[in-house]
C-alpha positions in Angstrom: 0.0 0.0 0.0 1.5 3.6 -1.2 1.4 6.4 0.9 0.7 9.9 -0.1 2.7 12.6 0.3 0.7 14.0 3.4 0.3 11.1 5.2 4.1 10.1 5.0 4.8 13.6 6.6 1.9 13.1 9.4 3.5 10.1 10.4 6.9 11.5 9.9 5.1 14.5 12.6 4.1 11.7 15.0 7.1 10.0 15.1 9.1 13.8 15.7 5.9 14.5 18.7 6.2 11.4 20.5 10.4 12.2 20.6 9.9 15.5 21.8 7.3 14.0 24.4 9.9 11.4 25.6 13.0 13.8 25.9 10.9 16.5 27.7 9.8 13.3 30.0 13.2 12.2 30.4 14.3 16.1 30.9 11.5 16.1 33.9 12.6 12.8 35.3 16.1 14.1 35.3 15.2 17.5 36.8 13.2 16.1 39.8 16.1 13.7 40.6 18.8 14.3 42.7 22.1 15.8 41.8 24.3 13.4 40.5 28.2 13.2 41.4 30.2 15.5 38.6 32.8 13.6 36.9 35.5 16.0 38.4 37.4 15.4 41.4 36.5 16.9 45.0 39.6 18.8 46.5 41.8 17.2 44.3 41.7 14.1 46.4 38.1 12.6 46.2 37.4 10.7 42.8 33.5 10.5 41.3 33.8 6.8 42.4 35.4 7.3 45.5 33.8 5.0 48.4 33.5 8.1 51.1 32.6 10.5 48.4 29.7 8.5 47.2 28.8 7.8 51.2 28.3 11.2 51.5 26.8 12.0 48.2 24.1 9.5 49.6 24.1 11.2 52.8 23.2 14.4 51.7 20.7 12.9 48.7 18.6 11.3 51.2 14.6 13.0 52.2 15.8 12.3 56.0 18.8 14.2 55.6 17.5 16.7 54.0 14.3 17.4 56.1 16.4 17.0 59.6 18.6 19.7 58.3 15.7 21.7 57.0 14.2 21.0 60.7 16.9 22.4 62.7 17.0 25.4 60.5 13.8 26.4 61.4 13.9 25.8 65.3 17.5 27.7 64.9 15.5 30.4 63.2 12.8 30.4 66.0 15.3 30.3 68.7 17.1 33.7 67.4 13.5 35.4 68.5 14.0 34.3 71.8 17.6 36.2 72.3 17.7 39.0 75.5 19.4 42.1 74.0 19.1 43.5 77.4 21.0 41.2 79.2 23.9 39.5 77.3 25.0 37.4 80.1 21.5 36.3 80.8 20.6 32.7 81.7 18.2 32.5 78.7 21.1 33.4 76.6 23.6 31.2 78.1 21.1 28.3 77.3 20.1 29.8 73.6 24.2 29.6 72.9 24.7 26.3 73.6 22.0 25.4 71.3 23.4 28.4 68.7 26.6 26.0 69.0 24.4 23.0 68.3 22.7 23.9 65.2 26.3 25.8 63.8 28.0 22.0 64.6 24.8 20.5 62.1 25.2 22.8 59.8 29.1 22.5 59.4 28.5 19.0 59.2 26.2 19.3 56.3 28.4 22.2 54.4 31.3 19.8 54.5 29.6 16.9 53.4 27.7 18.8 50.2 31.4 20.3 49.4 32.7 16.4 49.4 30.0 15.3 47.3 30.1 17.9 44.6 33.1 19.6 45.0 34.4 22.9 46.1 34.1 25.6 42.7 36.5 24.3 40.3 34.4 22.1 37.9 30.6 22.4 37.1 28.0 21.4 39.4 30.6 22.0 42.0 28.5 23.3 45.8 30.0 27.1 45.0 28.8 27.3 41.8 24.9 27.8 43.0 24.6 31.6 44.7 22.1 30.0 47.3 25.1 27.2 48.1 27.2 30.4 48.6 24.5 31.9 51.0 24.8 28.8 53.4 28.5 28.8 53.2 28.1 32.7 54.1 25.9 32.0 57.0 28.1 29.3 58.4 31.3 30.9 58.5 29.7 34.0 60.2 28.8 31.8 62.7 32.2 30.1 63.1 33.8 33.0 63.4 31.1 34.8 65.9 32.3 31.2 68.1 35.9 32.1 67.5 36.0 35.8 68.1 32.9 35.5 71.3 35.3 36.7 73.6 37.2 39.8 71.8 35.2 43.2 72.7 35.1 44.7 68.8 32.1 45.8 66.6 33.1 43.6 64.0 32.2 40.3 66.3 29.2 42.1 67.3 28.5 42.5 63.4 29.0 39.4 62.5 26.4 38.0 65.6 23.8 39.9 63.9 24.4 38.3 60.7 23.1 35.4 62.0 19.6 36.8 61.5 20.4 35.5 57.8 20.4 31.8 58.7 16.4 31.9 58.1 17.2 32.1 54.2 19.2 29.1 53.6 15.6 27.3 53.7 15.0 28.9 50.2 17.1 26.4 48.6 14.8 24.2 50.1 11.6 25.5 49.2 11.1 25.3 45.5 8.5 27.4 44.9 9.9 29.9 47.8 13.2 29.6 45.5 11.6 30.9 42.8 9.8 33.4 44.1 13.8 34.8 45.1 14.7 34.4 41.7 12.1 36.3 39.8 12.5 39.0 42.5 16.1 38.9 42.1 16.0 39.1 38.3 13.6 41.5 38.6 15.8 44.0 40.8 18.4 43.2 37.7 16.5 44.8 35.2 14.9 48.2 37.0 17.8 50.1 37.2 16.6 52.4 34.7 13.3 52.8 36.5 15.4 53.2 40.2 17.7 55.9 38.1 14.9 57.9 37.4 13.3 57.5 40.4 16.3 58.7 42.6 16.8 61.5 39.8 13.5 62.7 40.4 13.7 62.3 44.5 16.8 64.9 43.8 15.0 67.5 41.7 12.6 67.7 44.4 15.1 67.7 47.1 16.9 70.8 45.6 13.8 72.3 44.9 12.9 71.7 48.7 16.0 73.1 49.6 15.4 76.5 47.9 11.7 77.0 49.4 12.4 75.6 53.0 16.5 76.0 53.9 16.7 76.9 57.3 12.6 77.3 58.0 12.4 74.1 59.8 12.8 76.2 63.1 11.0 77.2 66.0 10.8 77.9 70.1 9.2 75.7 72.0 7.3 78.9 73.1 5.2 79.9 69.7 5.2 83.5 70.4 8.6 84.2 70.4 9.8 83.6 66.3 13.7 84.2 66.4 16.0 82.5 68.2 17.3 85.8 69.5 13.8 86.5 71.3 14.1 82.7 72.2 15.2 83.5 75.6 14.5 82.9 79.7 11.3 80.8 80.2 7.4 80.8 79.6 4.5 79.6 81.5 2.5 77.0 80.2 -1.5 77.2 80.9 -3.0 73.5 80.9 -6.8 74.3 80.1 -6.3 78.0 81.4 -4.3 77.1 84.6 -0.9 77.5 85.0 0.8 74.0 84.9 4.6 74.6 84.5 7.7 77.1 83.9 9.8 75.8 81.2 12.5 77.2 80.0 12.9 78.6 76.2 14.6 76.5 73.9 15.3 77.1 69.9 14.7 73.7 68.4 15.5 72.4 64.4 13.2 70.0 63.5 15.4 66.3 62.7 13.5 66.3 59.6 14.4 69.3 57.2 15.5 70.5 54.1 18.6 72.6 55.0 20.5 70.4 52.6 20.2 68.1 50.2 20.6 65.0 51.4 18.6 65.9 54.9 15.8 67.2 52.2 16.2 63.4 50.3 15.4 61.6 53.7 12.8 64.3 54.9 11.3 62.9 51.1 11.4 59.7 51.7 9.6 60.0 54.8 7.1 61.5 53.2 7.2 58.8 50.4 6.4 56.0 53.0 3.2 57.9 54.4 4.7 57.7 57.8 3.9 61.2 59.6 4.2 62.9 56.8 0.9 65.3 57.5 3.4 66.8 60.1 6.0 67.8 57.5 3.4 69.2 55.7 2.2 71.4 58.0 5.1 72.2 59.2 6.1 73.8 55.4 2.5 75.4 55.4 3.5 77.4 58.8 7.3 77.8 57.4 8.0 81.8 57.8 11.3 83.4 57.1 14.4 81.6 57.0 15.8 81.1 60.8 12.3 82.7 61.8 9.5 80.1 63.8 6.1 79.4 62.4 3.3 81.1 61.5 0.0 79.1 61.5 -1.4 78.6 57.3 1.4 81.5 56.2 2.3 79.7 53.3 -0.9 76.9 52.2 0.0 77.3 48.8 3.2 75.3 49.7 1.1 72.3 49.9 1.2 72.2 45.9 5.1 70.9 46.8 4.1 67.8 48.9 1.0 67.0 46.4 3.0 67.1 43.4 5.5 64.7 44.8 3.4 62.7 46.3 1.7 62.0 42.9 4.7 61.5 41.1 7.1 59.4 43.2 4.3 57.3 45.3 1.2 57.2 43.1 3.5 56.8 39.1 7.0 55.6 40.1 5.9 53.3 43.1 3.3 51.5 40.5 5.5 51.4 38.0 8.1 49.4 39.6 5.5 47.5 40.9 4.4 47.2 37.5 7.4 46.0 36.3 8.2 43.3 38.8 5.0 41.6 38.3 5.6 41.8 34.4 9.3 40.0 35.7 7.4 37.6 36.9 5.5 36.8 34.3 8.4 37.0 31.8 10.5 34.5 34.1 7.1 32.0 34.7 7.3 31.4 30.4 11.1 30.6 30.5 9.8 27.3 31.7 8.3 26.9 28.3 10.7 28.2 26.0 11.4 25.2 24.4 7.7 24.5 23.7 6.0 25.2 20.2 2.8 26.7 21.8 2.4 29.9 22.9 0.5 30.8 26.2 -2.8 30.8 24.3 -2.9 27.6 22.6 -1.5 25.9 26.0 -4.2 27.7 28.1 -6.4 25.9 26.0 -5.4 22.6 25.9 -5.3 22.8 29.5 -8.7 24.2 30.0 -10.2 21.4 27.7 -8.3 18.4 29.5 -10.0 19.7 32.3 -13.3 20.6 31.2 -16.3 18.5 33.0 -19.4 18.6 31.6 -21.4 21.2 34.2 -24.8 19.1 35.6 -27.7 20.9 36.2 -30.8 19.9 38.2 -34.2 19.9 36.8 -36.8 18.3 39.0 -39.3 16.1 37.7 -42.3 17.1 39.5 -44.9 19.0 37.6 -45.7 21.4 40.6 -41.8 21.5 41.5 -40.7 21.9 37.6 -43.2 24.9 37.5 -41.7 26.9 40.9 -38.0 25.6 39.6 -38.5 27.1 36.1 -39.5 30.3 38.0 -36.5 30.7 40.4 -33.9 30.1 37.1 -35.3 32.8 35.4 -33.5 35.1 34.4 -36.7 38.0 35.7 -36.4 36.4 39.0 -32.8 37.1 39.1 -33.4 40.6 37.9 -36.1 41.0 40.6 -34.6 39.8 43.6 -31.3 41.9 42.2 -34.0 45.1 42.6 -34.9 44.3 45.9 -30.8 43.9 46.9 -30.3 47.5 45.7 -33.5 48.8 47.3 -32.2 47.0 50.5 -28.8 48.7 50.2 -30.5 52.2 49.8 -32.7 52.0 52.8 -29.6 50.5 55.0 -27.0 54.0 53.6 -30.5 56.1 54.9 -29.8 55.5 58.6 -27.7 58.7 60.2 -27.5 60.0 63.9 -30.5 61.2 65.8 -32.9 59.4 63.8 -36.8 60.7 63.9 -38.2 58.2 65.8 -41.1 57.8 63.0 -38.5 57.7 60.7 -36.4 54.8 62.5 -39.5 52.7 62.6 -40.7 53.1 58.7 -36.7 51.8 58.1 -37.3 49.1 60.4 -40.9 48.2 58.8 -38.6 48.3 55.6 -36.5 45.7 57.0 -39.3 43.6 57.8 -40.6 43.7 54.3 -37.0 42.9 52.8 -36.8 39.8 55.6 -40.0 38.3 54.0 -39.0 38.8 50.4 -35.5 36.6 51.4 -37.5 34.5 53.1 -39.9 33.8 50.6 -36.8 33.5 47.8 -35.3 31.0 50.2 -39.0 28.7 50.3 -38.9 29.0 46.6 -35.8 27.7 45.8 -35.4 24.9 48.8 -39.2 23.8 47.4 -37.2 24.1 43.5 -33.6 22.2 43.9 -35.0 20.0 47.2 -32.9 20.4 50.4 -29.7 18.4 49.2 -29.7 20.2 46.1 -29.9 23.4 47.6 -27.6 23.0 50.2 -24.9 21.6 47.6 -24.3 25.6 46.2 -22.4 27.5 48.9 -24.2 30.8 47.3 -27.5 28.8 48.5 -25.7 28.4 52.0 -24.9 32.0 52.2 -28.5 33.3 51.2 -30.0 30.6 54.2 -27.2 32.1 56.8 -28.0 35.7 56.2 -32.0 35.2 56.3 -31.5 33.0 59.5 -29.5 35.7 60.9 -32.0 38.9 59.9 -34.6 36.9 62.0 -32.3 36.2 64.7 -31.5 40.2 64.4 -35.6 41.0 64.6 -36.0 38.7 67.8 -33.1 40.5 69.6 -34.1 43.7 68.8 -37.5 43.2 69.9 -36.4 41.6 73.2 -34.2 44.4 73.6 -37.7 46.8 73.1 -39.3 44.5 75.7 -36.5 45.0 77.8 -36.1 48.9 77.5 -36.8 49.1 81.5 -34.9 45.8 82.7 -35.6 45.1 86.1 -32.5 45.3 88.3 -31.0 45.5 91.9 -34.1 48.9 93.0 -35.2 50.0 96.2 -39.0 51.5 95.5 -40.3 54.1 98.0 -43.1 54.5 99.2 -45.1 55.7 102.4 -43.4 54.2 105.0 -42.4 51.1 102.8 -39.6 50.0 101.0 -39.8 47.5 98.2 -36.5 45.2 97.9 -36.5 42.5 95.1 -40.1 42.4 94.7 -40.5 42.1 98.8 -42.0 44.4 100.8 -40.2 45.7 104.2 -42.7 47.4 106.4 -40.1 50.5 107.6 -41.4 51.8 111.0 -39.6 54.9 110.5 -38.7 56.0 106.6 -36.2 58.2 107.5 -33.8 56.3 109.3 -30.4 56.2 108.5 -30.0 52.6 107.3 -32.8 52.6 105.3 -31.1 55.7 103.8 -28.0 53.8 103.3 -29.6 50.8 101.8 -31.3 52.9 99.4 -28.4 54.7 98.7 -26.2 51.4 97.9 -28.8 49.5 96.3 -29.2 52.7 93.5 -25.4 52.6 92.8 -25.3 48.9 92.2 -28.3 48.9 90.4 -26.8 52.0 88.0 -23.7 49.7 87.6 -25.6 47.0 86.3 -27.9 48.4 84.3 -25.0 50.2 82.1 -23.1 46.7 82.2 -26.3 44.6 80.7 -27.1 47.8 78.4 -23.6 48.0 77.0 -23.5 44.2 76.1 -27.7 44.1 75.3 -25.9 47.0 72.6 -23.3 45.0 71.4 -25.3 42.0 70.7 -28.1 43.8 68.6 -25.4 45.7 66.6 -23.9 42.4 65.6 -27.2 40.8 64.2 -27.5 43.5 62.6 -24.8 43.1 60.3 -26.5 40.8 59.1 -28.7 43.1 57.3 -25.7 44.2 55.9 -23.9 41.3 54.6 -27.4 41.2 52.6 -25.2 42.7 49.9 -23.4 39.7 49.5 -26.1 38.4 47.9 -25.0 40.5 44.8 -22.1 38.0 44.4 -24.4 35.4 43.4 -26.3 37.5 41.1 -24.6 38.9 39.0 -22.1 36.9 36.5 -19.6 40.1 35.7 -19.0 40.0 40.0 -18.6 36.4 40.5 -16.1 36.2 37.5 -14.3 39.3 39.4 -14.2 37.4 42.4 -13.3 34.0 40.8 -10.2 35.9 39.6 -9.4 37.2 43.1 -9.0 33.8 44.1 -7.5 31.9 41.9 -4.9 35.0 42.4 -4.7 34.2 45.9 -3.2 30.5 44.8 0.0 32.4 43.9 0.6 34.3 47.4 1.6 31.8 49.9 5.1 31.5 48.6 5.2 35.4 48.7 3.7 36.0 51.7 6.2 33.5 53.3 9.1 35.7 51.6 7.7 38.4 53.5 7.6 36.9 56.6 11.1 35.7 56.3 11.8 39.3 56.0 10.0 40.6 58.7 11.6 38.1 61.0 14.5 38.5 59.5 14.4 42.6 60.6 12.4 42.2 63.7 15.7 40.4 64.9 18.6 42.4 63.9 16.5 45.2 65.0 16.4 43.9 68.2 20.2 43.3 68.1 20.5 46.7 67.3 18.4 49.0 68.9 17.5 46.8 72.0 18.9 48.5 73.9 18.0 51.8 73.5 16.3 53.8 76.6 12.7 54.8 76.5 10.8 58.1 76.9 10.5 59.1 80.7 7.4 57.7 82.1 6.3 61.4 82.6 6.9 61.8 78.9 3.6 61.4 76.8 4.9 57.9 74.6 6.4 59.2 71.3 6.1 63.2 72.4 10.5 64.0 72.3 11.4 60.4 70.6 9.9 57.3 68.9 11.5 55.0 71.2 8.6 54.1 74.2 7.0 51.2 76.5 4.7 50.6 73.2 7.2 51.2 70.0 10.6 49.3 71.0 13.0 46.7 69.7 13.3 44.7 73.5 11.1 41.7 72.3 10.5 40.3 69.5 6.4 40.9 69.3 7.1 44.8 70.0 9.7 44.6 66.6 7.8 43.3 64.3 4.9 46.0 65.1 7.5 48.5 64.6 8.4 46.9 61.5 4.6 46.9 60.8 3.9 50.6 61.3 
């Protein structure tokens, strides 16, 4: 039998496919395996078929080895957290060294044994020929030497103890996806030096322009009536709502944030550029008078173009540009894993959508009367109505304000009532259409059923709350010679006498404490049904397509994050601990000091723990 032309190059085609199918296999199988021994020599010494070089190639290539190691990592990381910076000499730390000796004695172990296996850096595929390789190596002989040096009184030990903080990132290199995530941010920092040239260019136009309208106006006494530093004399008394409270003395004070030169007006920017306290800075130029002259409140408002202008160039454009790029980084790094493949994005999006297409069931019930209410609820004009009664719902919920006419507050509460039946209604509709395991199988249908259960829940609390308007608590009564207590009547020979007077006296405090107790929680537990009228508007998800596509996309963006987040963390803890070696042991504001009034540093924003750090680092 002859073959056409076609058909000898289709099978030609098959036989090329089903190649390209088995290296790309093979490549997979080869990439998921481990790291086999190079065919070079390890120190010069070790051979590829050496017997101890392949013992600890097999070391290191074993799942046990490799989760112990990733094990003590972690609880080394954890344990850096726990670190006094108070008290060098303290207990805790004596005890947190000897396992800081520990985990540096594992890890030595494991650097020596990858460098046997692989080799040092002379030959390819050697252990210092992979940047995260070199990280570990970094991190270990910090810590060596830190063991060495723990004695000698210089910075540079002290330095090199704080580089500890880095140990958390030598489990990157065993996090794959966490390793990627580092490398697309790291190629990404590669490629924006353009966009950080212009950024910093721009930062210095502004500073020099910030320079020329501000030099030498960041200025003041602490008395605001006195506006050169000459007048800035003696002392002041300062009136604490219209009584004399203290006599301080004058002092002329520059602001530690100013734009007397350039590079003090680049960080006063980048303040600003962060949103932290910047309002102050702003004010601060709008009240700017002459140059070494104090304040004047609003002298110069126009000023405020300055900190607009920046604030729209460098944090709204440049900000979202770089952020811009870097996702765009990502993107451009996530198709290198395809490069050698003949389809585009496109055509592989497609395949992949139609290998995993299911065909989408539907319920239709069989039931005459139960066919008739179920073609009713899929309509698409009960959709459109019950959407109309969401939006009205919404409008009458944005009516409510303070100090509500009482006639006004009930026809909103009547409103609510109405709304509550028409859910209510949908929800006997649709349970009566799909049957309760149907209907209970859509998490939309789940939703709808929570927030009508809740909205009566909310309409029996508030009218027990109603009910309750007087509550009867801990009262003494009065009356002619009697005395009601608890509903029991006490026959008082003389009314006026003085422990009756005391009774009554007692029993009206404790009854005023109680009844503000059970009226402040009574409060609190009718305004939290009543968010349920609110979350009403979730009910819009459901409704509408456009939304619940919008939403779907939220998601299915969230599957990306957790490798990010858990870079983030990393470098929160990371900063939260070398902050605490730092600055832990910085004083704090007097206690007479209102927190943050002369510094930054008080009880509530430190670096002495590790909880207090990473709120700092939070703020």
């Amino acid at each position: 039998m002859e073959l056409t032309y076609d058909e000898m190059f289709a099978e030609e085609d098959d036989e090329n496919d089903g190649r390209n199918v088995a290296a790309k296999l093979e490549a997979a199988i080869n990439a998921s395996s481990p790291q086999s021994i190079p065919p070079h020599s390890a120190f010069f010494i070790f051979s590829p078929t050496n017997k101890f070089r392949v013992f600890c190639h097999n070391i290191v290539s074993s799942p046990i080895f490799t989760n112990m190691v990733l094990a003590c990592i972690l609880i080394s990381s954890a344990l850096l957290s726990a670190e006094d910076p108070l008290n060098a000499y303290s207990f805790t730390n004596k005890v947190l060294n000897y396992f800081d000796f520990f985990f540096t004695s594992v890890f030595t172990i494991e650097i020596t044994l990858k460098m046997i296996a692989h080799g040092f850096i002379m030959h390819e595929g050697a252990f210092c020929r992979s940047m995260f390789n070199l990280l570990d190596l970094i991190v270990v002989f910090v810590a060596l030497i830190s063991f060495v040096l723990e004695n000698e009184a210089i910075s540079a030990v002290k330095i090199l103890r704080v580089l500890r903080v880095l140990r958390p990132l030598r489990a990157i290199n065993r996090a794959k996806g966490l390793k990627n995530v580092v490398q697309c941010v790291v190629t990404a920092l590669r490629s924006i030096g353009n966009i950080l040239l212009v950024a910093v260019l721009l930062e210095f136009i502004f500073a020099v322009i910030g320079v020329q309208l501000f030099k030498g106006k960041y200025v003041g006494c602490n008395d605001p009536t006195k506006l050169t530093e000459k007048e800035c004399r003696g002392s002041f008394i300062e009136y604490e709502y219209g009584v004399p409270a203290a006599v301080i003395p004058r002092v002329w004070e520059h602001s530690p944030l100013n734009f007397d030169n350039v590079p003090n007006a680049m960080l006063t920017l980048f303040v600003v550029l962060t949103f932290e306290g910047w309002p102050g800075i702003l004010y601060a130029g709008i009240d700017s008078n002459l140059e070494d002259h104090g304040p004047l409140q609003d002298h110069r408002k126009i000023i405020a173009l300055y900190f607009i202008a920046y604030l729209i160039v460098l944090a709204f454009f440049m900000v979202n540009i770089f952020v811009g790029f870097v996702i765009v980084t990502f993107q451009r790094e996530g198709e290198r894993e395809y490069k050698n493949c003949e389809l585009n994005k496109n055509q592989r999006k497609c395949i992949e959508y139609a290998l995993k297409a299911r065909p989408k069931r539907r319920y239709i019930p069989k039931g005459h009367l139960q066919y008739k209410i179920w073609s009713v609820v899929v309509s698409r004009k009960f959709e459109v109505l019950i959407f109309t009664f969401i939006f009205m719902n919404t409008v009458t919920l944005a009516c409510k304000y303070d100090r509500m006419d009482p006639t006004f507050s009930m026809v909103l509460d009547n409103f609510n009532y109405f709304f509550t039946a028409v859910f209510t209604i949908e929800f006997i509709l649709k349970l009566s259409a799909f049957s309760f395991r149907h209907y209970f199988g859509d998490i939309w249908n789940v939703i709808d059923f929570i927030i009508v259960l809740g909205s009566y829940i909310d309409i029996i609390v508030s009218k027990v709350s109603c009910l309750n308007h007087s509550p009867t608590f801990v009262r003494i009564t009065k009356l002619p010679d009697l005395y009601i207590y608890h509903s029991t009547l006490f026959l008082v020979p003389n009314a006026n006498s003085l422990a009756v007077r005391e009774l009554s006296s007692a029993t009206k405090r404790h009854s005023l404490l109680l009844q503000a107790s059970t009226e402040t929680t009574l409060k609190f537990n009718i305004n939290f049904f009543r968010l349920f009228r609110v979350m009403r508007l979730v009910k819009l998800l459901s409704k509408e397509e456009s939304i619940r596509k919008l939403l779907w996309t939220f998601v299915k963006s969230l599957q990306a994050l957790p490798y990010v987040a858990l870079l983030i963390a990393m470098l929160f803890f990371i900063y939260a601990v070398i902050g605490m070696q730092l600055f832990g042991k910085v004083s704090l504001d007097q206690p007479g000091q209102e927190p943050g009034q002369d510094g930054v540093i008080h009880r509530s924003n430190n670096f002495r723990n590790f909880f207090f750090a990473l709120l700092v680092l939070f703020r």
